[in-house]
mmCIF file as gemmi writes it, N, C-alpha and C atoms, coordinates in Angstrom:
data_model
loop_
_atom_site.group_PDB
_atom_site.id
_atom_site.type_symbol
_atom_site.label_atom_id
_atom_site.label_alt_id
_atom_site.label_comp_id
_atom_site.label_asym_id
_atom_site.label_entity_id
_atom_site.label_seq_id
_atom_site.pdbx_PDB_ins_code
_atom_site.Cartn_x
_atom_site.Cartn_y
_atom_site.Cartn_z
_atom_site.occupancy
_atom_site.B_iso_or_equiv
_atom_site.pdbx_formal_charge
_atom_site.auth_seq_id
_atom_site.auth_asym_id
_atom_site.pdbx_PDB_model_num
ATOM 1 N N . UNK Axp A 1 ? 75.974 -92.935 75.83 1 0 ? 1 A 1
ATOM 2 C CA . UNK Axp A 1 ? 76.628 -93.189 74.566 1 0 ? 1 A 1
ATOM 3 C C . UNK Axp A 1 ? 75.907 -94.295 73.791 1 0 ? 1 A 1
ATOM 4 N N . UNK Axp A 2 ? 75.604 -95.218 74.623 1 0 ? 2 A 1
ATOM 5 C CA . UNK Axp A 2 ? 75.013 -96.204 73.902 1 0 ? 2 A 1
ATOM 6 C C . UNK Axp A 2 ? 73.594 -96.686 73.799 1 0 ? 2 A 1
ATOM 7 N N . UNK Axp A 3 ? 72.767 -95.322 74.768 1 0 ? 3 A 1
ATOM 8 C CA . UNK Axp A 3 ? 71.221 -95.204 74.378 1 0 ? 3 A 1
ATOM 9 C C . UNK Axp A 3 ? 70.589 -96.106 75.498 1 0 ? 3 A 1
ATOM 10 N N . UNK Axp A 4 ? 71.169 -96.559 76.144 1 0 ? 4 A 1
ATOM 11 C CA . UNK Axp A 4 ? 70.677 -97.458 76.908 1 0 ? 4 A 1
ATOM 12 C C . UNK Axp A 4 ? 70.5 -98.814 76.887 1 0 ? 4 A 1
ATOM 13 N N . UNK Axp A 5 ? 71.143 -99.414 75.296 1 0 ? 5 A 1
ATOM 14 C CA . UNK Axp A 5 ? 71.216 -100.835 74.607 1 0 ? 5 A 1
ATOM 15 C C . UNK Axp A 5 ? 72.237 -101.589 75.393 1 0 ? 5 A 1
ATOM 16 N N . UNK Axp A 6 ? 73.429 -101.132 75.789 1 0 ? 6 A 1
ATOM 17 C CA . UNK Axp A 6 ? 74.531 -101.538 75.953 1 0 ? 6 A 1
ATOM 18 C C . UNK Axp A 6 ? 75.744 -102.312 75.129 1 0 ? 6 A 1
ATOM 19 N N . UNK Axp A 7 ? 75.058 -101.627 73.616 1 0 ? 7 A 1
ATOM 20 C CA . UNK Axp A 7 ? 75.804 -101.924 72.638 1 0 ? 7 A 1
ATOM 21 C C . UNK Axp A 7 ? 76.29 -100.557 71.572 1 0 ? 7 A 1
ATOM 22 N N . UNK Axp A 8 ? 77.557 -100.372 71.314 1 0 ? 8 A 1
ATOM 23 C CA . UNK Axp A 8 ? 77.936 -99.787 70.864 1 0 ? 8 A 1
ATOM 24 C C . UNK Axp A 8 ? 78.534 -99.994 69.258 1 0 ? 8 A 1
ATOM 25 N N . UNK Axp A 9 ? 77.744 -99.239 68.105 1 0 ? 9 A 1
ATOM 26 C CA . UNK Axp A 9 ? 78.473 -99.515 66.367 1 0 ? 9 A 1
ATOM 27 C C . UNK Axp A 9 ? 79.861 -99.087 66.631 1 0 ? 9 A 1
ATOM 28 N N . UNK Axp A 10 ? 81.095 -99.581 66.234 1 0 ? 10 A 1
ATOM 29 C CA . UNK Axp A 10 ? 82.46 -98.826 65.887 1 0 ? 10 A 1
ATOM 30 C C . UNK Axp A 10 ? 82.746 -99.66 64.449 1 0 ? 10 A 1
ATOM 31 N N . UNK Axp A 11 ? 82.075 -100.626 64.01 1 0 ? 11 A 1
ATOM 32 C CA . UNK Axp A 11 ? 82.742 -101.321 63.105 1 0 ? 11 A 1
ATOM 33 C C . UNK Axp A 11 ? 81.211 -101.4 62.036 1 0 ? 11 A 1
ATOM 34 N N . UNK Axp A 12 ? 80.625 -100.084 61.523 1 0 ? 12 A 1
ATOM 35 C CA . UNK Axp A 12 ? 79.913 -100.179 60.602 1 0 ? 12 A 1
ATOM 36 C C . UNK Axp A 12 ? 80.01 -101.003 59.626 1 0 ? 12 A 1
ATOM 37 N N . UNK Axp A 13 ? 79.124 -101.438 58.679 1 0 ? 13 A 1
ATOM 38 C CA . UNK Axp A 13 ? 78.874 -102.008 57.55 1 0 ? 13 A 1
ATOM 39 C C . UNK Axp A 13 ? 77.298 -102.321 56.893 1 0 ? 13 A 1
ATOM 40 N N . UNK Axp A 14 ? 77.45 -102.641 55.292 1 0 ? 14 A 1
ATOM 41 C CA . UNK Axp A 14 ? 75.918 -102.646 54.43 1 0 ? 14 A 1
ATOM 42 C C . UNK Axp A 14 ? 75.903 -102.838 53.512 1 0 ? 14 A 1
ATOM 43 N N . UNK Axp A 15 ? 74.958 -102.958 52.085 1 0 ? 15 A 1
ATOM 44 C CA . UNK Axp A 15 ? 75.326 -103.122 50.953 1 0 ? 15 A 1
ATOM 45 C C . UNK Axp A 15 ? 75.055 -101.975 50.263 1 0 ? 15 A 1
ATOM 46 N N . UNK Axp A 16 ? 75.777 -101.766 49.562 1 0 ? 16 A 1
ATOM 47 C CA . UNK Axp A 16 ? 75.91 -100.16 48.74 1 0 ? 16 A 1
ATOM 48 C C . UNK Axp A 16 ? 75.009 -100.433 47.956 1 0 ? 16 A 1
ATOM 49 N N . UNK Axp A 17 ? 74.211 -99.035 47.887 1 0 ? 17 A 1
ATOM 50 C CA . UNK Axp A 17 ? 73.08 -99.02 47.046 1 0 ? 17 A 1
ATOM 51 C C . UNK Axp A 17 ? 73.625 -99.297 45.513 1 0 ? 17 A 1
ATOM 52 N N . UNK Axp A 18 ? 72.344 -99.83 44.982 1 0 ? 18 A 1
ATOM 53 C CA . UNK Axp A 18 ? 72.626 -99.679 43.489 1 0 ? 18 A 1
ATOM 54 C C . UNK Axp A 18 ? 73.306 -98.369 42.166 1 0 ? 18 A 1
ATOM 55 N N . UNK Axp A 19 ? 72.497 -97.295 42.615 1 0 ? 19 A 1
ATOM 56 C CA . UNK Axp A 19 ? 72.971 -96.154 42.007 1 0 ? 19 A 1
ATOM 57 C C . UNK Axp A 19 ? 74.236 -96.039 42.584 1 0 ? 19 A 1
ATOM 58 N N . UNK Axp A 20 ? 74.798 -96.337 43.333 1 0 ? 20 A 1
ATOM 59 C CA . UNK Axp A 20 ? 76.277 -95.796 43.849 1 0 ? 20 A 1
ATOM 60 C C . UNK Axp A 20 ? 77.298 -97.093 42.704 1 0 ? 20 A 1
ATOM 61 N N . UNK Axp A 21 ? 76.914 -97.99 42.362 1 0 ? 21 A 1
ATOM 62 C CA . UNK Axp A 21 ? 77.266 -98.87 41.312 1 0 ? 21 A 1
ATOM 63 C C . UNK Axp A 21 ? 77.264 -98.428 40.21 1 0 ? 21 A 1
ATOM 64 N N . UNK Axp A 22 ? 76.101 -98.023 39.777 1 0 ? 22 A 1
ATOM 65 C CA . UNK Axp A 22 ? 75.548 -97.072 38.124 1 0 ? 22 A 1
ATOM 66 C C . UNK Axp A 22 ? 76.967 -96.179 38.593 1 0 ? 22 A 1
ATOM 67 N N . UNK Axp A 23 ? 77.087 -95.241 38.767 1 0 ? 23 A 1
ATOM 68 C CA . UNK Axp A 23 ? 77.872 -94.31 39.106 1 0 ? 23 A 1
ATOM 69 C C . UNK Axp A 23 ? 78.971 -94.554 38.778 1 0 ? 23 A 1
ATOM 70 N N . UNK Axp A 24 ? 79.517 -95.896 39.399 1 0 ? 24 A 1
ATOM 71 C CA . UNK Axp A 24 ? 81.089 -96.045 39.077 1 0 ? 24 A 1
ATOM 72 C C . UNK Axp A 24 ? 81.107 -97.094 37.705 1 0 ? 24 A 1
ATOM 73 N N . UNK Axp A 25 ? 80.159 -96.871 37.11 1 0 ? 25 A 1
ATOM 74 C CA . UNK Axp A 25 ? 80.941 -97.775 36.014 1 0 ? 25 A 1
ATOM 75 C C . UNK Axp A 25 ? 80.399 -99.127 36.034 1 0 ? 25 A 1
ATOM 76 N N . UNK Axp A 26 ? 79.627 -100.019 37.16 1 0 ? 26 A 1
ATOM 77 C CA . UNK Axp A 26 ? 79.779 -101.038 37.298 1 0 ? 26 A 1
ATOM 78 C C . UNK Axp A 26 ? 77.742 -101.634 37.323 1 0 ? 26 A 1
ATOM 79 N N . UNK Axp A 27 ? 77.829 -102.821 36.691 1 0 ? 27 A 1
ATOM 80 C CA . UNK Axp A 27 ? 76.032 -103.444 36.407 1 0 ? 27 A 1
ATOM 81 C C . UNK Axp A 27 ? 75.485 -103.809 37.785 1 0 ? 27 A 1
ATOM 82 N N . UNK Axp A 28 ? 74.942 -102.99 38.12 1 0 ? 28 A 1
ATOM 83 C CA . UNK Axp A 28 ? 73.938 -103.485 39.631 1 0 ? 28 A 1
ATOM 84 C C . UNK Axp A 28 ? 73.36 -104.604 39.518 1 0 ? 28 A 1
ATOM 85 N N . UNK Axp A 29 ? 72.752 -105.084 38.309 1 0 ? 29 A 1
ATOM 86 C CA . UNK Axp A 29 ? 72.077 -106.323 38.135 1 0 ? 29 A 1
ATOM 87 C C . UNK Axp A 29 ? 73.13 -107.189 37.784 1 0 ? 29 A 1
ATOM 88 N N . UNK Axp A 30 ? 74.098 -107.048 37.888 1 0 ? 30 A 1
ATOM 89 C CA . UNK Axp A 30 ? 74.934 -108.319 37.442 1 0 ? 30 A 1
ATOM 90 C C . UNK Axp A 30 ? 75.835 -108.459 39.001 1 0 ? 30 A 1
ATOM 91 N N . UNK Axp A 31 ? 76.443 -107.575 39.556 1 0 ? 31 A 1
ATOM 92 C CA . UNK Axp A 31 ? 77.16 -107.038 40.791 1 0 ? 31 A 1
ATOM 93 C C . UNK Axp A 31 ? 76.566 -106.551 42.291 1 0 ? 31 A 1
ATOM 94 N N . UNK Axp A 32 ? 76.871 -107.055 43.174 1 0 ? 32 A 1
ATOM 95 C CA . UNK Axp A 32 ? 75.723 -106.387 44.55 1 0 ? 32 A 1
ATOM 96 C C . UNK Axp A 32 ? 77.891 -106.359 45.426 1 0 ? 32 A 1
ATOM 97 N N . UNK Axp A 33 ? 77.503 -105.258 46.084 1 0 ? 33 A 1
ATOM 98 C CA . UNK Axp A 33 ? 78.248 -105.066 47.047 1 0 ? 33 A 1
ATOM 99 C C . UNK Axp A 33 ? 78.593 -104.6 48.525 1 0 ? 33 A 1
ATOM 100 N N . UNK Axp A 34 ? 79.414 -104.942 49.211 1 0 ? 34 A 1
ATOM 101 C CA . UNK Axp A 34 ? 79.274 -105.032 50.531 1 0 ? 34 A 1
ATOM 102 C C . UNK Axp A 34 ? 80.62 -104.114 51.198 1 0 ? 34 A 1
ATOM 103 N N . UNK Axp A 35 ? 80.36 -102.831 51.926 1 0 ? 35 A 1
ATOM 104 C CA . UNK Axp A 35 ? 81.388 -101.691 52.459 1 0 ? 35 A 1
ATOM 105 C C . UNK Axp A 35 ? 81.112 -101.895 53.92 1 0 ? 35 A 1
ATOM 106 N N . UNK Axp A 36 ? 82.378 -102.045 54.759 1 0 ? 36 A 1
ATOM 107 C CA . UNK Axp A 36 ? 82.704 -101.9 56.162 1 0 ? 36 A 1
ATOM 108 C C . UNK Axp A 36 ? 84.064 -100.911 56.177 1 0 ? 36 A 1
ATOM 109 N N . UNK Axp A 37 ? 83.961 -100.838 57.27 1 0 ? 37 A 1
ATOM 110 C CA . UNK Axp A 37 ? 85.026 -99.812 57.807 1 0 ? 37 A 1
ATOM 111 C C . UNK Axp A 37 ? 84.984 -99.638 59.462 1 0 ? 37 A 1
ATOM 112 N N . UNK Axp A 38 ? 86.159 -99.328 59.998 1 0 ? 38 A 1
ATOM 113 C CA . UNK Axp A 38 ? 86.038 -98.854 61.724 1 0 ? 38 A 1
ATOM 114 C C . UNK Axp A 38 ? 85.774 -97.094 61.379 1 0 ? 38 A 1
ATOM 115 N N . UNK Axp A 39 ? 84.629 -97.149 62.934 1 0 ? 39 A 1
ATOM 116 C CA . UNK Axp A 39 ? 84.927 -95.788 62.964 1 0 ? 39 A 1
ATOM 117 C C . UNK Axp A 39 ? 86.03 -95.183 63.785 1 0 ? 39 A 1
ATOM 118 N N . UNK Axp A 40 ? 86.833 -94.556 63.108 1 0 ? 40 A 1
ATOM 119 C CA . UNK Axp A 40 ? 88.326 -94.285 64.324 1 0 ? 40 A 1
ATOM 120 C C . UNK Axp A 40 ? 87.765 -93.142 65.36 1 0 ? 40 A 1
ATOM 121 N N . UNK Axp A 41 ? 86.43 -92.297 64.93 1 0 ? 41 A 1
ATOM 122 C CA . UNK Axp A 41 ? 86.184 -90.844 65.869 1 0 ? 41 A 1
ATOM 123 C C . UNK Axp A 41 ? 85.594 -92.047 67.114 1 0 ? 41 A 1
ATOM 124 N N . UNK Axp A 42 ? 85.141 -93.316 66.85 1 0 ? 42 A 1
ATOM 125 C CA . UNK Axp A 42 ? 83.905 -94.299 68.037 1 0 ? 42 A 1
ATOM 126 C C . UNK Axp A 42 ? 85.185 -94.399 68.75 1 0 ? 42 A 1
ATOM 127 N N . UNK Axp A 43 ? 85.889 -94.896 68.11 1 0 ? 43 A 1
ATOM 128 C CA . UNK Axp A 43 ? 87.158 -95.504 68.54 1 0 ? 43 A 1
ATOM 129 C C . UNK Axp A 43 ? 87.962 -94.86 69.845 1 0 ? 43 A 1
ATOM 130 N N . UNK Axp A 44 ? 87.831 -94.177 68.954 1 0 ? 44 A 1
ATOM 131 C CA . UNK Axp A 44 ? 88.897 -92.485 70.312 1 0 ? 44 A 1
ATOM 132 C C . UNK Axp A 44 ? 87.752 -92.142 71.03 1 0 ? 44 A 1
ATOM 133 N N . UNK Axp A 45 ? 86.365 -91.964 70.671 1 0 ? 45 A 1
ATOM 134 C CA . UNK Axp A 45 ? 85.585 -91.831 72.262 1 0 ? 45 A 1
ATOM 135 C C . UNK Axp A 45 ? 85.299 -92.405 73.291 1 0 ? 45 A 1
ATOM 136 N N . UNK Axp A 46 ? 85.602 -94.147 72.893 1 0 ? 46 A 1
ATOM 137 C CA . UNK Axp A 46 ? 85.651 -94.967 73.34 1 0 ? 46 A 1
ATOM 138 C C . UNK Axp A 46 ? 86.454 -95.365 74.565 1 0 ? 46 A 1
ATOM 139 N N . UNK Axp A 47 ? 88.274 -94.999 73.77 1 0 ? 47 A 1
ATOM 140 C CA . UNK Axp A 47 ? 89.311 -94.944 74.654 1 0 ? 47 A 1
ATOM 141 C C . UNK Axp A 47 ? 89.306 -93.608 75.376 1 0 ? 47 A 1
ATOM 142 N N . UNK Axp A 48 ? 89.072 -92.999 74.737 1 0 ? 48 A 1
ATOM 143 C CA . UNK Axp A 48 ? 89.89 -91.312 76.029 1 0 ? 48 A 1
ATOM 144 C C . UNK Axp A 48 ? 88.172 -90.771 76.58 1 0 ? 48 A 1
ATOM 145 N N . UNK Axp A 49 ? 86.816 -91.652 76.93 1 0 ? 49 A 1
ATOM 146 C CA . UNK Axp A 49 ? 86.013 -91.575 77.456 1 0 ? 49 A 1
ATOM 147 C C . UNK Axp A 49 ? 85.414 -89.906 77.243 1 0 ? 49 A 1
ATOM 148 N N . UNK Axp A 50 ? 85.245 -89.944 75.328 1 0 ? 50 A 1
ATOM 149 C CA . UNK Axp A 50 ? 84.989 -88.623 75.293 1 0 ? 50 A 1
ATOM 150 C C . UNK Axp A 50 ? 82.688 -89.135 74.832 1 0 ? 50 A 1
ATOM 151 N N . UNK Axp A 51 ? 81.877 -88.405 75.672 1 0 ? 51 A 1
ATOM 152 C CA . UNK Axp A 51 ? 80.52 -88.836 75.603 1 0 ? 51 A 1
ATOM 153 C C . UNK Axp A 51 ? 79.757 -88.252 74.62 1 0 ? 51 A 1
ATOM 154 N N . UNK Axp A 52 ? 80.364 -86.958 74.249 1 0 ? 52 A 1
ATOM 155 C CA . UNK Axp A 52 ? 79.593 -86.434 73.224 1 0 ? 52 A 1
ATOM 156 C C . UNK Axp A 52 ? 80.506 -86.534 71.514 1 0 ? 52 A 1
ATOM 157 N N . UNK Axp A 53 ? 80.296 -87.534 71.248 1 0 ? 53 A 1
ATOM 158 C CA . UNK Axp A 53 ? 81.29 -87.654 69.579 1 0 ? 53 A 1
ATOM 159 C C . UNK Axp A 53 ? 81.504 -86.265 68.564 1 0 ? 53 A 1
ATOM 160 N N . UNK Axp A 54 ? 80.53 -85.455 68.612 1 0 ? 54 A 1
ATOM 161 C CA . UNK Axp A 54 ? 80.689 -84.095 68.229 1 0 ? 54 A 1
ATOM 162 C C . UNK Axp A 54 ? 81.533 -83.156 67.795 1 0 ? 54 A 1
ATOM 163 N N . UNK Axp A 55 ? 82.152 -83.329 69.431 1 0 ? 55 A 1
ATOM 164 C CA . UNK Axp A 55 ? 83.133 -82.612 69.679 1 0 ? 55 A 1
ATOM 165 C C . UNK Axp A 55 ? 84.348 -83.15 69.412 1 0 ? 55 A 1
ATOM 166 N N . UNK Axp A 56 ? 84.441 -83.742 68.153 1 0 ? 56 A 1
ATOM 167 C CA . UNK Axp A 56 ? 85.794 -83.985 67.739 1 0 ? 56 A 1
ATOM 168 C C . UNK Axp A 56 ? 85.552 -83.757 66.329 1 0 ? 56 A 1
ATOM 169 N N . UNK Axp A 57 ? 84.635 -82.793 66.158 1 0 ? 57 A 1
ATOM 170 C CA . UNK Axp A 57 ? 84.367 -82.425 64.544 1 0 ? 57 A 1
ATOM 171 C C . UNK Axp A 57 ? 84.23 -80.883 64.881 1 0 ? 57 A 1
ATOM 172 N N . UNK Axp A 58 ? 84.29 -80.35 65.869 1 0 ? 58 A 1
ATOM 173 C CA . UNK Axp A 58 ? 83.919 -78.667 66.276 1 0 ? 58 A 1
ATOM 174 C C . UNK Axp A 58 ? 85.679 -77.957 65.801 1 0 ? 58 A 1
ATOM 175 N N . UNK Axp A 59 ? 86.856 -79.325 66.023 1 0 ? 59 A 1
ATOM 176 C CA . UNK Axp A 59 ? 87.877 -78.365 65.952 1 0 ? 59 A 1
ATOM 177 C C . UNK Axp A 59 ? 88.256 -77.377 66.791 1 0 ? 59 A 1
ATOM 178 N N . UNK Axp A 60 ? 88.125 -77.381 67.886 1 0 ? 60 A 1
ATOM 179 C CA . UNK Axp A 60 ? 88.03 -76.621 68.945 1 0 ? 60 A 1
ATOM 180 C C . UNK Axp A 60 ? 89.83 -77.435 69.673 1 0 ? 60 A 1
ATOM 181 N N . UNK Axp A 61 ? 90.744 -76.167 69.359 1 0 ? 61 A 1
ATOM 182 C CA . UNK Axp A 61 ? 91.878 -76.079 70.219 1 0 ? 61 A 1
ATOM 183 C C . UNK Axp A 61 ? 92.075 -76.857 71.184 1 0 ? 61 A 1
ATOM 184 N N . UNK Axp A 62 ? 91.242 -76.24 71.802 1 0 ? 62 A 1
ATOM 185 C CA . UNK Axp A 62 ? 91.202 -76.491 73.286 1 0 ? 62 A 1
ATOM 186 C C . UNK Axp A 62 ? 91.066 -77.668 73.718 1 0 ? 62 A 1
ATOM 187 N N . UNK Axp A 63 ? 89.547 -78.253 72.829 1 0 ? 63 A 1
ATOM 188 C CA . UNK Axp A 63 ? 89.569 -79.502 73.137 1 0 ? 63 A 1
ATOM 189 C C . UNK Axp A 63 ? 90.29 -80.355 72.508 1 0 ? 63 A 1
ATOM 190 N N . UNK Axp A 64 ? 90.961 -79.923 71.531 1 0 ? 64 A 1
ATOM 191 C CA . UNK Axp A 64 ? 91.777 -81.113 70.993 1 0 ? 64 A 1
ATOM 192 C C . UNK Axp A 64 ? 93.055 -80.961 71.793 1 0 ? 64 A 1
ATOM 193 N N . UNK Axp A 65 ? 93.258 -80.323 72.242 1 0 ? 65 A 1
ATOM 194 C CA . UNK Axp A 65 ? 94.98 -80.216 73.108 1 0 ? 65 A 1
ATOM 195 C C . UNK Axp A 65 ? 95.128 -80.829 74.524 1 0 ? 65 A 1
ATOM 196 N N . UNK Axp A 66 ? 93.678 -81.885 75.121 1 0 ? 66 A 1
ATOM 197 C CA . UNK Axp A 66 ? 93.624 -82.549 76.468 1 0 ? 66 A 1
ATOM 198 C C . UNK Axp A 66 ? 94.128 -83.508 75.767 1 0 ? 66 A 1
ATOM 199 N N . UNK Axp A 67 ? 94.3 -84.058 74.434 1 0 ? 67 A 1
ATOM 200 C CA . UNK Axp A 67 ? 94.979 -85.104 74.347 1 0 ? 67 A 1
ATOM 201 C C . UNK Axp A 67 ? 95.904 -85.198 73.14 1 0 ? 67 A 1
């Protein structure tokens, strides 16, 4: 899961590009900004020791009904 680092991302973050600023309305050269968030899918693979993250985007019944 964790590549062999022994560190795991669940709590991403960065500074949003400029054009994503242009976009909303707002002066990149006057404004710089900064987006975090948890990931809740790290989160739940984390706790219910699921190794391949994937498979909680396949939608698969089956596997969603072990928990």
């Amino acid at each position: 899961m964790c590549k062999g680092t022994g560190w795991i991302e669940i709590l991403g973050c960065g500074i949003i590009n400029p054009h994503v600023l242009e976009n909303c309305g707002v002066n990149p050269k006057e404004w710089s900004a900064f987006a975090f968030g948890i990931g809740v899918d790290r989160v739940t693979s984390l706790k219910f020791g699921i190794s391949d993250i994937r498979l909680e985007y396949e939608n698969d019944a089956r596997f969603l009904s072990l928990f």
